[in-house]
Wavefront OBJ file of the C-alpha trace (Angstrom):
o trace
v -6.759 -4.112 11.639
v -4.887 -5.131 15.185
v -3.103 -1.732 15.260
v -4.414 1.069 17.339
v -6.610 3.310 15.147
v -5.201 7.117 15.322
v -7.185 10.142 15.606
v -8.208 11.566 12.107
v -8.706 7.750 11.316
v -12.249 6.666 9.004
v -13.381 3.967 10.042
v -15.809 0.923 9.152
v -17.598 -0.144 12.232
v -19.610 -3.016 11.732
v -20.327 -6.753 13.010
v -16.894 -7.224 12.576
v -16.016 -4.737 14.989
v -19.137 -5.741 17.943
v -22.102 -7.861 17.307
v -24.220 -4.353 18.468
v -23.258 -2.808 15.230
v -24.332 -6.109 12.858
v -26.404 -5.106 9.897
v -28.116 -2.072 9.254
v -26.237 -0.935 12.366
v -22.983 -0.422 10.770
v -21.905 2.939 10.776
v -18.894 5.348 8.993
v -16.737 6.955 12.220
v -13.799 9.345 12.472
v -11.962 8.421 15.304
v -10.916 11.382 17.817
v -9.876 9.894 20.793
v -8.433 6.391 21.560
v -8.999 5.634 25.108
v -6.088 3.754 27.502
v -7.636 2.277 29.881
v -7.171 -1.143 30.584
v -9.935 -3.092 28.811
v -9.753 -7.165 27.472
v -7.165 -8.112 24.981
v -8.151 -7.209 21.466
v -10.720 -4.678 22.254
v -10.764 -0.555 22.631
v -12.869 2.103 23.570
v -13.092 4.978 20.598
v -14.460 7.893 21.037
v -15.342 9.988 17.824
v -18.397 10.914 15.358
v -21.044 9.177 13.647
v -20.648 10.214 9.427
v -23.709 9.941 7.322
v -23.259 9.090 3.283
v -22.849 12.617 3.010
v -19.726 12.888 5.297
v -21.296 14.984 7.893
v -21.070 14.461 11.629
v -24.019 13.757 12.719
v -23.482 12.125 16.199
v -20.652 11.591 18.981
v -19.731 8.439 20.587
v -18.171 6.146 22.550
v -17.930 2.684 21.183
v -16.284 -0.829 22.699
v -14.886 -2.413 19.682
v -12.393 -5.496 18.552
v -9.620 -4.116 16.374
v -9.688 -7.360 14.921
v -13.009 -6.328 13.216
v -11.970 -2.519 12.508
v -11.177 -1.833 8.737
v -10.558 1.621 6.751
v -13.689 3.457 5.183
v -12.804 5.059 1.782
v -12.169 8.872 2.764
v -14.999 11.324 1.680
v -14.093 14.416 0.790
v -16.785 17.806 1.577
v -18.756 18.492 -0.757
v -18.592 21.095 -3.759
v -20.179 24.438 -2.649
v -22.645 24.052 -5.311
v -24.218 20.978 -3.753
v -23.166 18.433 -6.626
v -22.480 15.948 -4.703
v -19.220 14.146 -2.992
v -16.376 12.692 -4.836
v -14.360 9.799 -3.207
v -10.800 10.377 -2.375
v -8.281 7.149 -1.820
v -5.250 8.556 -0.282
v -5.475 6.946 2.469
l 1 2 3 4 5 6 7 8 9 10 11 12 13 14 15 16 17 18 19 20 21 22 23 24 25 26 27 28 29 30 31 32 33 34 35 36 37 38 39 40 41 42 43 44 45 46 47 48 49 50 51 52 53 54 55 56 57 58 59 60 61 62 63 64 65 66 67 68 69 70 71 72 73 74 75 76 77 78 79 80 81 82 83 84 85 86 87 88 89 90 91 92
């Protein structure tokens, strides 16, 4: 990805993205907030929230990134009220 992520954006940030988030450090995040500020060529400061496998917020951050390394997460959608667990949406 070497566009600007959006808000609303799901995002795969891994080792791709920083060499801090290599591994078991790679996370799910939904961007919020793109920052301006004048940073190096190629790299951004996102601000947004941490998603567990479950789709759930579970932290907010601020992370320095490449948007060479940024890709698209599959979109999760909530889960049934009965608890049965999440189905995967693609329209994104």
């Amino acid at each position: 990805m070497t566009a600007r992520p959006s808000p609303g954006d799901l995002l795969v940030i891994d080792g791709r993205a920083s060499v801090q988030f290599t591994g078991d450090r790679a996370l799910t995040f939904r961007v919020v907030s793109v920052c301006d500020r004048p940073t190096y060529e190629g790299w951004v400061w996102l601000t947004g929230y941490v998603l567990n496998r479950r789709g759930n917020a579970t932290t907010k951050r601020e992370i320095y990134v490449q948007l060479a390394g940024l890709r698209p997460a599959l979109a999760l959608a909530a889960p049934t009220r009965r608890g049965q667990g999440l189905h995967l949406r693609s329209d994104r």
